[in-house]
PDB file of N, CA, C and O in Angstrom:
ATOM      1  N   UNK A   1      23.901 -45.130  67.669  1.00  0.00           N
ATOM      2  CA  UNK A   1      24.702 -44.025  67.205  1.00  0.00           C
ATOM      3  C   UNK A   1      23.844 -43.222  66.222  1.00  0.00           C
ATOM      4  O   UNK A   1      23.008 -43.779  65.511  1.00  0.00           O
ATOM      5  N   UNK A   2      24.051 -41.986  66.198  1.00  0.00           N
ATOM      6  CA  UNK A   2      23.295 -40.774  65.422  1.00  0.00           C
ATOM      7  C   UNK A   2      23.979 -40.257  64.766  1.00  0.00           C
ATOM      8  O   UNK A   2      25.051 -39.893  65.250  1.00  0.00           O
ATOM      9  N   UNK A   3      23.737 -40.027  63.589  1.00  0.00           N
ATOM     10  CA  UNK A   3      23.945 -38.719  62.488  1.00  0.00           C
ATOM     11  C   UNK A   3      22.946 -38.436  61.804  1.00  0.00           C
ATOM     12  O   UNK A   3      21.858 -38.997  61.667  1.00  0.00           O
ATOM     13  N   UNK A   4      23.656 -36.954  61.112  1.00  0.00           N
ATOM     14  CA  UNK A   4      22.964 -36.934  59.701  1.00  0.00           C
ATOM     15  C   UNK A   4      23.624 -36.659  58.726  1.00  0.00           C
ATOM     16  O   UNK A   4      24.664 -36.032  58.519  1.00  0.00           O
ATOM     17  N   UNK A   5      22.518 -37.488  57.820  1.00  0.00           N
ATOM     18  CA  UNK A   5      22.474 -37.439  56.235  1.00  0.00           C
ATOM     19  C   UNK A   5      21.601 -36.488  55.591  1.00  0.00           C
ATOM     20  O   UNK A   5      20.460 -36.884  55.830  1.00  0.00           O
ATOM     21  N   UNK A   6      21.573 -35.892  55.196  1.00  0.00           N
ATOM     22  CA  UNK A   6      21.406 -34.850  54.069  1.00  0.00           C
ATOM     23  C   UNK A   6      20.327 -33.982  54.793  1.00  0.00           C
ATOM     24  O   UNK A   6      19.281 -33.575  54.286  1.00  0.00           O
ATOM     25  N   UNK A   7      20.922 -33.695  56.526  1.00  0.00           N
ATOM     26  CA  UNK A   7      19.881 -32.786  57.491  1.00  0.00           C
ATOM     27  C   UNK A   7      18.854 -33.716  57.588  1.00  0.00           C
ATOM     28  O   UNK A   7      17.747 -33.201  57.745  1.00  0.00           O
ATOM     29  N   UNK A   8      18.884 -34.973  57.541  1.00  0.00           N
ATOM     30  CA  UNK A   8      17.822 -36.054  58.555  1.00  0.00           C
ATOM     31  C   UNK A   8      18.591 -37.186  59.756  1.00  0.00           C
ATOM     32  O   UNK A   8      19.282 -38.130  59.373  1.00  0.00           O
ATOM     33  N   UNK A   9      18.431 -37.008  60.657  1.00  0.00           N
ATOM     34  CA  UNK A   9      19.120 -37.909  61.500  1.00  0.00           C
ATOM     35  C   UNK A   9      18.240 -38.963  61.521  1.00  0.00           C
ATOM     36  O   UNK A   9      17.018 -39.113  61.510  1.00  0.00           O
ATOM     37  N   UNK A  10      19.609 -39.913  61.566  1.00  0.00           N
ATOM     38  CA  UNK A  10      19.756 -41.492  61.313  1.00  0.00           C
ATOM     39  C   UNK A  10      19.929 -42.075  62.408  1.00  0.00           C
ATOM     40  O   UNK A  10      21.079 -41.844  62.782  1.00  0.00           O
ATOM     41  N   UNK A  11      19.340 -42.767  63.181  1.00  0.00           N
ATOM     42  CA  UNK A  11      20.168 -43.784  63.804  1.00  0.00           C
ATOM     43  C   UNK A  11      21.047 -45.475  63.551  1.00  0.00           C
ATOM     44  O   UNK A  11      20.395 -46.517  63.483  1.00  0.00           O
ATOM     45  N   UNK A  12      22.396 -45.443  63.455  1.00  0.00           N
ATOM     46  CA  UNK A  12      22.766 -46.788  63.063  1.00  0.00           C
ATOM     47  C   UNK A  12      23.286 -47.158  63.943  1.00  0.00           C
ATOM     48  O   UNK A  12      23.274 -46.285  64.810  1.00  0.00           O
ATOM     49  N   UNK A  13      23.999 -48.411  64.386  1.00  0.00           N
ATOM     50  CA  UNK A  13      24.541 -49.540  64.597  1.00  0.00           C
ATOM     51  C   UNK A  13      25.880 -49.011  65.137  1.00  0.00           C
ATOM     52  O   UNK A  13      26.487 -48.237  64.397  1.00  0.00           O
ATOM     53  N   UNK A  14      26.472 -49.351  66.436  1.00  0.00           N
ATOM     54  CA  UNK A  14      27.969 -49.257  66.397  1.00  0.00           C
ATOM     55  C   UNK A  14      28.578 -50.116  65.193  1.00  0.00           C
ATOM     56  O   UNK A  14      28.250 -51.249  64.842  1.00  0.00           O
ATOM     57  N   UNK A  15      29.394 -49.411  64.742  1.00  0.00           N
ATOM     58  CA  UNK A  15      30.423 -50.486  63.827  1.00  0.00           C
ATOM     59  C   UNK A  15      29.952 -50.035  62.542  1.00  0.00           C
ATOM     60  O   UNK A  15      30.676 -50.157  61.554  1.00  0.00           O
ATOM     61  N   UNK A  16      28.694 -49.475  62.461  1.00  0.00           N
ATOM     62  CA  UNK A  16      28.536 -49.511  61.210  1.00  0.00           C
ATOM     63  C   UNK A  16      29.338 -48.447  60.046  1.00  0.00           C
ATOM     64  O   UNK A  16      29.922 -47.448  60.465  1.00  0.00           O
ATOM     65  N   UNK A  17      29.311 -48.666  59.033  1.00  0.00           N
ATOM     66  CA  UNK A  17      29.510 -47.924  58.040  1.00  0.00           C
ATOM     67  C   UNK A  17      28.683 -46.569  57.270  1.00  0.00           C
ATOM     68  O   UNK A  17      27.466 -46.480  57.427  1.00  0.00           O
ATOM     69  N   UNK A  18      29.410 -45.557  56.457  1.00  0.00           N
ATOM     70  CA  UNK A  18      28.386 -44.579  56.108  1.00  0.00           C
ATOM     71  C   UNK A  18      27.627 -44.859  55.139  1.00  0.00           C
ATOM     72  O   UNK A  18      26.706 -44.107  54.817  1.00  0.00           O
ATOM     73  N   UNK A  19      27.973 -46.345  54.319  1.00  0.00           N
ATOM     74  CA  UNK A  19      26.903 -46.909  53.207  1.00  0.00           C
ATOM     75  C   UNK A  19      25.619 -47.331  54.493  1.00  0.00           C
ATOM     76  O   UNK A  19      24.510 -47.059  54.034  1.00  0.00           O
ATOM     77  N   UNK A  20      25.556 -47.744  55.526  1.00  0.00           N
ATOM     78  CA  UNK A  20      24.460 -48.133  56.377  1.00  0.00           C
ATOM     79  C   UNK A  20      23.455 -46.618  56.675  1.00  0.00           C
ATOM     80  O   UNK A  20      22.230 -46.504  56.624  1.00  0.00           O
ATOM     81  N   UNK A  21      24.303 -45.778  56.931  1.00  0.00           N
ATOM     82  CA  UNK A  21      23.153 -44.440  57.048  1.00  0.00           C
ATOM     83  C   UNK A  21      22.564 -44.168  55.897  1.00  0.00           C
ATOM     84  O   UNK A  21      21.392 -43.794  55.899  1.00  0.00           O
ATOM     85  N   UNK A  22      23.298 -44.313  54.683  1.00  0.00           N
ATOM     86  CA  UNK A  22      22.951 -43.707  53.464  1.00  0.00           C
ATOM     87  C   UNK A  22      21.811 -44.906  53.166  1.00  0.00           C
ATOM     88  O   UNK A  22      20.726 -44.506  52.744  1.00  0.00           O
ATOM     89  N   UNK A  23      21.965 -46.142  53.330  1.00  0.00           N
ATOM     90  CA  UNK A  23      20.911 -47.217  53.312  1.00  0.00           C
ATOM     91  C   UNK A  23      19.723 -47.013  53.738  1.00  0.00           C
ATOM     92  O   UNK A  23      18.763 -47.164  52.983  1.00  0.00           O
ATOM     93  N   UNK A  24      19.526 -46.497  55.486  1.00  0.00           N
ATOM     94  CA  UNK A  24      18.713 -45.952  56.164  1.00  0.00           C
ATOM     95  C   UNK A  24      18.265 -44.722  55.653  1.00  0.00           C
ATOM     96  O   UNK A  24      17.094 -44.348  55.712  1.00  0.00           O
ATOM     97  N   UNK A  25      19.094 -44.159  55.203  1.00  0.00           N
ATOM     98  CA  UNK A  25      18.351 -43.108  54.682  1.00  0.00           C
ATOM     99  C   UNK A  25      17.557 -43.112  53.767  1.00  0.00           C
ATOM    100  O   UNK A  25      16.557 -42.430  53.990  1.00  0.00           O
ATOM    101  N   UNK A  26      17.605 -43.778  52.490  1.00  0.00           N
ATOM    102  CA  UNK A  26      17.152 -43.978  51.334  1.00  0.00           C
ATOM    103  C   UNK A  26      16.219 -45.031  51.832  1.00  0.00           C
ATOM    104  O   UNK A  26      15.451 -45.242  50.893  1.00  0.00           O
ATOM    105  N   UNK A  27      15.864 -45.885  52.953  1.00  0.00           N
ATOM    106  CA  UNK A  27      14.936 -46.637  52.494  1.00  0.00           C
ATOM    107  C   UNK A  27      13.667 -45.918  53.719  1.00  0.00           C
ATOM    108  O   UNK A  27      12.463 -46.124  53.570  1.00  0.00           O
ATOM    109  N   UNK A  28      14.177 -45.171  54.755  1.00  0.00           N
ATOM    110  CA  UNK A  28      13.359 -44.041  55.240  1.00  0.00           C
ATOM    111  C   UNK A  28      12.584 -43.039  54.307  1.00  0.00           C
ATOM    112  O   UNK A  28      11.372 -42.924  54.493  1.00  0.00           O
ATOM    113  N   UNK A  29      13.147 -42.360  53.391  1.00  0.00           N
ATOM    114  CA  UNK A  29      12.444 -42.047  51.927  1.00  0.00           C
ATOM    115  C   UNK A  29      12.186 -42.639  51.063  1.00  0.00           C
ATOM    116  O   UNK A  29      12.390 -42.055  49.999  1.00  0.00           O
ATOM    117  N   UNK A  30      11.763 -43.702  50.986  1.00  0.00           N
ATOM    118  CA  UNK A  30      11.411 -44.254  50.275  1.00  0.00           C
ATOM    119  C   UNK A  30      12.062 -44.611  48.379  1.00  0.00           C
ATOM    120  O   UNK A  30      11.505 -45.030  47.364  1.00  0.00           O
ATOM    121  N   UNK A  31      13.433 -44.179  48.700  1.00  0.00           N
ATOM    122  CA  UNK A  31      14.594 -44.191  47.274  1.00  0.00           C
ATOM    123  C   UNK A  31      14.772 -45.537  47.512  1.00  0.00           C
ATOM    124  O   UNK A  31      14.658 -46.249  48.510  1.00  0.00           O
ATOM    125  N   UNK A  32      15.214 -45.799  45.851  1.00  0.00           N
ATOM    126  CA  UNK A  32      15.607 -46.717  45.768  1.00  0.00           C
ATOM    127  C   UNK A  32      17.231 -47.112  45.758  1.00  0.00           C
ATOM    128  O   UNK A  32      18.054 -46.500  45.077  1.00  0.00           O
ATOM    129  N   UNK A  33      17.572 -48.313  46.688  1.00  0.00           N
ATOM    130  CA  UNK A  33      18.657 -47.834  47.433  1.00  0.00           C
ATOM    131  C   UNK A  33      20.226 -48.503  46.508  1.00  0.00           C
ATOM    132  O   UNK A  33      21.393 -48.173  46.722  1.00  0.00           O
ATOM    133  N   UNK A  34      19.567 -49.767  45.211  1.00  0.00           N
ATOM    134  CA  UNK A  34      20.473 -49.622  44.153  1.00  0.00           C
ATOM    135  C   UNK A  34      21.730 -48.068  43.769  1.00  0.00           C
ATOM    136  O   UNK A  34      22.894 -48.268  43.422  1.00  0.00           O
ATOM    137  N   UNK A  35      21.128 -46.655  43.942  1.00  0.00           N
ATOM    138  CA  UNK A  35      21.684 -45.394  43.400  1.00  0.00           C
ATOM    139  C   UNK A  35      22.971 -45.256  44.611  1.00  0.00           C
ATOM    140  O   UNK A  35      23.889 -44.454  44.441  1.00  0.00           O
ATOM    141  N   UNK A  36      22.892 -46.134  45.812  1.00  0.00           N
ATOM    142  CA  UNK A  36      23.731 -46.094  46.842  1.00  0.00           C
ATOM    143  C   UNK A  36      25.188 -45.967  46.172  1.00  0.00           C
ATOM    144  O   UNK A  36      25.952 -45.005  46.241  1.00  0.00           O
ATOM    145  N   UNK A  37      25.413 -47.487  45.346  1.00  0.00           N
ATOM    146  CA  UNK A  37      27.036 -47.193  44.907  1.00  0.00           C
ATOM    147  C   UNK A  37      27.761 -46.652  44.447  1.00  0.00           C
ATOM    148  O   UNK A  37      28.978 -46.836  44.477  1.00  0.00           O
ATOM    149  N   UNK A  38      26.703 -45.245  43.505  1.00  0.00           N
ATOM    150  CA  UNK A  38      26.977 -44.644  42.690  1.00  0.00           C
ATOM    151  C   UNK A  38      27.188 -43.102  43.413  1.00  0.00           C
ATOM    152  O   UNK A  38      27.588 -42.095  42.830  1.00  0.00           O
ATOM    153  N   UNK A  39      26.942 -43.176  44.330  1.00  0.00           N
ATOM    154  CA  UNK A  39      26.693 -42.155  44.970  1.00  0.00           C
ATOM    155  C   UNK A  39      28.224 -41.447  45.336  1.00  0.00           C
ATOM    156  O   UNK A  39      29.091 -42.296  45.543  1.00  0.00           O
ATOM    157  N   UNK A  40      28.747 -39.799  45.462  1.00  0.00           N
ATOM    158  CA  UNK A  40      29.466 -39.259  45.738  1.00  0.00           C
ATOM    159  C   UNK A  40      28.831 -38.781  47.053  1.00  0.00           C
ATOM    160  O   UNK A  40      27.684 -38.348  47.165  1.00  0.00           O
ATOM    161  N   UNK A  41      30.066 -38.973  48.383  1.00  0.00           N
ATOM    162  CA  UNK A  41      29.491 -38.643  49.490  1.00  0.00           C
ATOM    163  C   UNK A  41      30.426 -37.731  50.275  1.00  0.00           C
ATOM    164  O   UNK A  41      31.657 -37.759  50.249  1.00  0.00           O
ATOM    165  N   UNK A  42      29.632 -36.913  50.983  1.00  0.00           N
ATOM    166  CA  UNK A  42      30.888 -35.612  51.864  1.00  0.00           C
ATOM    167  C   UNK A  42      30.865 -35.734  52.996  1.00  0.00           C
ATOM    168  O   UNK A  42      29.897 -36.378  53.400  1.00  0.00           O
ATOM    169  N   UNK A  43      31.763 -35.266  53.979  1.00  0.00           N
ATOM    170  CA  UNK A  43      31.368 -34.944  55.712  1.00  0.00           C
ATOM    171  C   UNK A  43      30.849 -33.629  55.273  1.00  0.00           C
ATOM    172  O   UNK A  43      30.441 -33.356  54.144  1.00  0.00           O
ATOM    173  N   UNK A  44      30.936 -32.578  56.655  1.00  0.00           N
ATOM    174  CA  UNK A  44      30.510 -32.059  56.657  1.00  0.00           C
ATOM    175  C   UNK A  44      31.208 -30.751  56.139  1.00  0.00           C
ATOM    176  O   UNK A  44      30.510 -29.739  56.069  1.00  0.00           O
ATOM    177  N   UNK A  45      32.756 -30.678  55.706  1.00  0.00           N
ATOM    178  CA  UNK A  45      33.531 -29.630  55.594  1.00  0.00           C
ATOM    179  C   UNK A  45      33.408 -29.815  53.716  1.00  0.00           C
ATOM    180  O   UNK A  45      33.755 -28.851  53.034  1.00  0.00           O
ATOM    181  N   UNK A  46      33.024 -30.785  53.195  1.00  0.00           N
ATOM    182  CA  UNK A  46      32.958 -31.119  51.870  1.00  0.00           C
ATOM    183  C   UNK A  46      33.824 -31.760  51.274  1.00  0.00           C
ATOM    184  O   UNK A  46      33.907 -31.730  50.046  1.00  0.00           O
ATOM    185  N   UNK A  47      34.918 -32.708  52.311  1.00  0.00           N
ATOM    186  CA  UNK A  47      35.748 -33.337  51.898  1.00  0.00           C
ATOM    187  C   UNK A  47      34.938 -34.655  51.321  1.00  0.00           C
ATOM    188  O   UNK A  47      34.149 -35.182  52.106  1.00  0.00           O
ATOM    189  N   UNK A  48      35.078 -35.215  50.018  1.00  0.00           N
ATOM    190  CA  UNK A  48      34.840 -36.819  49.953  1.00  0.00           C
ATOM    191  C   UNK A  48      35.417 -37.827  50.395  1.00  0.00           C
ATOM    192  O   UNK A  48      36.615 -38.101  50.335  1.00  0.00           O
ATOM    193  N   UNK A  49      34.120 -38.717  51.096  1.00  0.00           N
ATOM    194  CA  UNK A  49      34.240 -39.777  51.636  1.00  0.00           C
ATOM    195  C   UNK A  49      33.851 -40.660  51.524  1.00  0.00           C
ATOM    196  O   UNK A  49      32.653 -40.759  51.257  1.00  0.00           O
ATOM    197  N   UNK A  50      34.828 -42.016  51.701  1.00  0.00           N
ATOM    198  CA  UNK A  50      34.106 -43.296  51.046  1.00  0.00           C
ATOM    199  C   UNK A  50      32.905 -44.208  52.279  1.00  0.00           C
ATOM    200  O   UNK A  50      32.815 -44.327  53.501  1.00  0.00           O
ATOM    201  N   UNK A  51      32.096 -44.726  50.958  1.00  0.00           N
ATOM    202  CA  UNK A  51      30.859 -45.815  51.655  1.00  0.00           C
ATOM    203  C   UNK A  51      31.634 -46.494  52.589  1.00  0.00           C
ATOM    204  O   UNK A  51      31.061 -46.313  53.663  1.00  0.00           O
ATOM    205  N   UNK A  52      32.605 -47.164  52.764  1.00  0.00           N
ATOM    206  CA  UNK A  52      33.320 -47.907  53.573  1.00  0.00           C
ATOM    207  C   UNK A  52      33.529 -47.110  55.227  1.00  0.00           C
ATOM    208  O   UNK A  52      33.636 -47.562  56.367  1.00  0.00           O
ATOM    209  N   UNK A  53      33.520 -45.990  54.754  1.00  0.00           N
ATOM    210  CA  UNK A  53      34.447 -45.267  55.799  1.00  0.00           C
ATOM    211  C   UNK A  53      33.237 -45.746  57.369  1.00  0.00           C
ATOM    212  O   UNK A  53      32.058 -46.097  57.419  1.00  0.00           O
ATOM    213  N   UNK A  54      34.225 -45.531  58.349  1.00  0.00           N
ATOM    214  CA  UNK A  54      33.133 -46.080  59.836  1.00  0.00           C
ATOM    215  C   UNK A  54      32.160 -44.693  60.128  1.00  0.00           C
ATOM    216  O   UNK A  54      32.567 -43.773  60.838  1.00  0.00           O
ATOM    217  N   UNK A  55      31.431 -44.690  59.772  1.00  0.00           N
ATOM    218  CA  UNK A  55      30.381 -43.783  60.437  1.00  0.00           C
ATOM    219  C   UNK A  55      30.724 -42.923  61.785  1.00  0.00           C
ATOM    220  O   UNK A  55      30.453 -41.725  61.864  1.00  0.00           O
ATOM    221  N   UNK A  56      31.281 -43.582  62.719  1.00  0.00           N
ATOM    222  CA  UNK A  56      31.645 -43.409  63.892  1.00  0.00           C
ATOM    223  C   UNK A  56      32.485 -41.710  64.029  1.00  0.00           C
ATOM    224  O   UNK A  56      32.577 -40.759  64.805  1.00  0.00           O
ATOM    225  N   UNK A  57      33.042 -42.261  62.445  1.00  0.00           N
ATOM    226  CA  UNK A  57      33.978 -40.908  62.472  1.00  0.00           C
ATOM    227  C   UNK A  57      33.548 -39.529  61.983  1.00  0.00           C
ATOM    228  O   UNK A  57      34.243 -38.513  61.974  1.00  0.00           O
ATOM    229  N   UNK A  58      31.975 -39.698  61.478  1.00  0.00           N
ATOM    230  CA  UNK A  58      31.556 -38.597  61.284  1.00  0.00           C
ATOM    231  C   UNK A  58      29.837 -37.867  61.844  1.00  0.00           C
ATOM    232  O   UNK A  58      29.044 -38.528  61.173  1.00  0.00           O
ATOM    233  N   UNK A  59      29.378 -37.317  62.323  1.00  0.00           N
ATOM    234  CA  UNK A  59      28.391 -36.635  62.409  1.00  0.00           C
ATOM    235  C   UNK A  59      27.328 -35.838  61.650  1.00  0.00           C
ATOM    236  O   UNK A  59      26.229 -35.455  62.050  1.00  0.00           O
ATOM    237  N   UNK A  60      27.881 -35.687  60.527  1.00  0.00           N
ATOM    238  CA  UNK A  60      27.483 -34.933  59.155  1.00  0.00           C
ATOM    239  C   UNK A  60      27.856 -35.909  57.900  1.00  0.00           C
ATOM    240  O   UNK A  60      29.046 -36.207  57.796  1.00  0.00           O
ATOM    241  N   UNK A  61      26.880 -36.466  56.876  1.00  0.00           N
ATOM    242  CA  UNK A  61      27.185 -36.647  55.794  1.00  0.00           C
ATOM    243  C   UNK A  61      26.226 -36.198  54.578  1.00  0.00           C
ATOM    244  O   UNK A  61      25.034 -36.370  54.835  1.00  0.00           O
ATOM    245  N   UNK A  62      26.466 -35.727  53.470  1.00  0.00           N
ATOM    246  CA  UNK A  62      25.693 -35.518  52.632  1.00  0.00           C
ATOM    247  C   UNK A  62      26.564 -35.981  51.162  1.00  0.00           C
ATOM    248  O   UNK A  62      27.753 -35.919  50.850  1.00  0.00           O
ATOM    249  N   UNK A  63      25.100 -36.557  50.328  1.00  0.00           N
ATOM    250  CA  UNK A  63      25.583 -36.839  49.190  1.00  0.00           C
ATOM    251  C   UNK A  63      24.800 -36.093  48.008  1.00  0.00           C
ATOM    252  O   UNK A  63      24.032 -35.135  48.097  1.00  0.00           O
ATOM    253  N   UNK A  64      25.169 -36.732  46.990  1.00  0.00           N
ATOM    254  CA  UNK A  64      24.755 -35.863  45.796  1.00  0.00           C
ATOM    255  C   UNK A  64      24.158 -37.175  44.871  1.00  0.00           C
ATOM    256  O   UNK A  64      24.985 -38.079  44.992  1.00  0.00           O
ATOM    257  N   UNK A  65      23.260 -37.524  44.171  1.00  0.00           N
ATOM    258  CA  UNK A  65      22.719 -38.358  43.579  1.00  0.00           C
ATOM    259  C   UNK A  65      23.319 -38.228  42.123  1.00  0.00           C
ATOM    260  O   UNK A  65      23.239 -37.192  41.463  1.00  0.00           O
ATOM    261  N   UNK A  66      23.861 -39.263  41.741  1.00  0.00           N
ATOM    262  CA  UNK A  66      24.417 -38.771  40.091  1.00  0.00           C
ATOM    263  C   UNK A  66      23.848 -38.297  39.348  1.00  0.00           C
ATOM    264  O   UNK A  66      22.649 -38.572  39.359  1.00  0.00           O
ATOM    265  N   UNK A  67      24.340 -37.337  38.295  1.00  0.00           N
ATOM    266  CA  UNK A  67      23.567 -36.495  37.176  1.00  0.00           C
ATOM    267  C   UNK A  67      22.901 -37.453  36.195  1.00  0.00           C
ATOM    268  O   UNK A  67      23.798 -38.180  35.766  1.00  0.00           O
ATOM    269  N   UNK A  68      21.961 -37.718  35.754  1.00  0.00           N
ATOM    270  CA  UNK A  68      21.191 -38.850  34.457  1.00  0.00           C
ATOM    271  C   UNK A  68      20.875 -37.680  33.710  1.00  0.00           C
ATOM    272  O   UNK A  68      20.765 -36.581  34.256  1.00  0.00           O
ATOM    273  N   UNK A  69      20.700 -37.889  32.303  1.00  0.00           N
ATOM    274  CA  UNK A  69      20.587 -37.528  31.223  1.00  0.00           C
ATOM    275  C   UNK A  69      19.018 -37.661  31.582  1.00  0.00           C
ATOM    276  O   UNK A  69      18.433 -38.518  32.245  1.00  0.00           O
ATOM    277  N   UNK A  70      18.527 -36.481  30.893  1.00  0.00           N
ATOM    278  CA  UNK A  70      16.754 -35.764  31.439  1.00  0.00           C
ATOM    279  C   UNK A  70      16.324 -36.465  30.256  1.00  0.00           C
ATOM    280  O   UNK A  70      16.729 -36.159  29.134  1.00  0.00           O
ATOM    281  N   UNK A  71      15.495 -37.416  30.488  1.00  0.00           N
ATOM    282  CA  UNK A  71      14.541 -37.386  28.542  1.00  0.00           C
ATOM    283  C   UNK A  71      13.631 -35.851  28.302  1.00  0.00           C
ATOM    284  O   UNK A  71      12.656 -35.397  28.901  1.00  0.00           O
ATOM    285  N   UNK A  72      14.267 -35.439  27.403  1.00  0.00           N
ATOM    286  CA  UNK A  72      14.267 -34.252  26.552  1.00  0.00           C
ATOM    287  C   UNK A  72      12.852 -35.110  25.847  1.00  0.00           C
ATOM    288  O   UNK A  72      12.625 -36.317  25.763  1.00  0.00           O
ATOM    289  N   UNK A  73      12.243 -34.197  25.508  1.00  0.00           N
ATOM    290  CA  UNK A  73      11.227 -34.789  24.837  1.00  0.00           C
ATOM    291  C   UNK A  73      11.283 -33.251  23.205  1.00  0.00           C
ATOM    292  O   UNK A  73      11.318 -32.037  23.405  1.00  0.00           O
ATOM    293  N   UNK A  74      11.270 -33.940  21.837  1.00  0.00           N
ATOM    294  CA  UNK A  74      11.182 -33.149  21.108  1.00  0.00           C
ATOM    295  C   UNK A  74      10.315 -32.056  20.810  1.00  0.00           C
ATOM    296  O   UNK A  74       9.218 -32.487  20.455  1.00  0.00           O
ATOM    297  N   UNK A  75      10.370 -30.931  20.815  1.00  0.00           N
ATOM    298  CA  UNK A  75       9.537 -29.900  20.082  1.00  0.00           C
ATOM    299  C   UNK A  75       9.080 -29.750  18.964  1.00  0.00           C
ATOM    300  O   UNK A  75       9.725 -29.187  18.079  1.00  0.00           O
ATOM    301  N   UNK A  76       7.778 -30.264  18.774  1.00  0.00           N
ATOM    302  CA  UNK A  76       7.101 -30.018  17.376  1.00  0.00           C
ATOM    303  C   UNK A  76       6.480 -28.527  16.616  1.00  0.00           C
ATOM    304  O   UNK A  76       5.980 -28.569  15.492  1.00  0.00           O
TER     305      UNK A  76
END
């Protein structure tokens, strides 16, 4: 089965889940794939959708990596 994630197609697993593409995805780029749970994820209309959800049911997913606090470094 095929989709994509963030405009890269994936191939996963019947049965699988959209935490498995997002897995594949991140370990295809080389991310580290811990940031997975934290992750906010969309189809393709921008509704959110959960890691659980069956893959099956979508063709499009994209996520957004959580915001972290930038180390600011002081101005002397």
């Amino acid at each position: 089965m095929r989709l994509k994630v963030n405009r890269k197609n994936i191939d996963v697993f019947e049965g699988a889940q959209v935490r498995h593409a997002i897995l594949s995805y991140f370990a295809l780029k080389g991310m580290d794939v811990d940031q997975v749970e934290s992750l906010t994820v969309y189809d393709r209309w921008g509704h959110e959708i959960d890691l659980g959800a069956p893959a099956s049911q979508f063709d499009v997913v994209r996520f957004k990596l959580p915001k972290t606090e930038t180390n600011n470094t002081e101005e002397r």
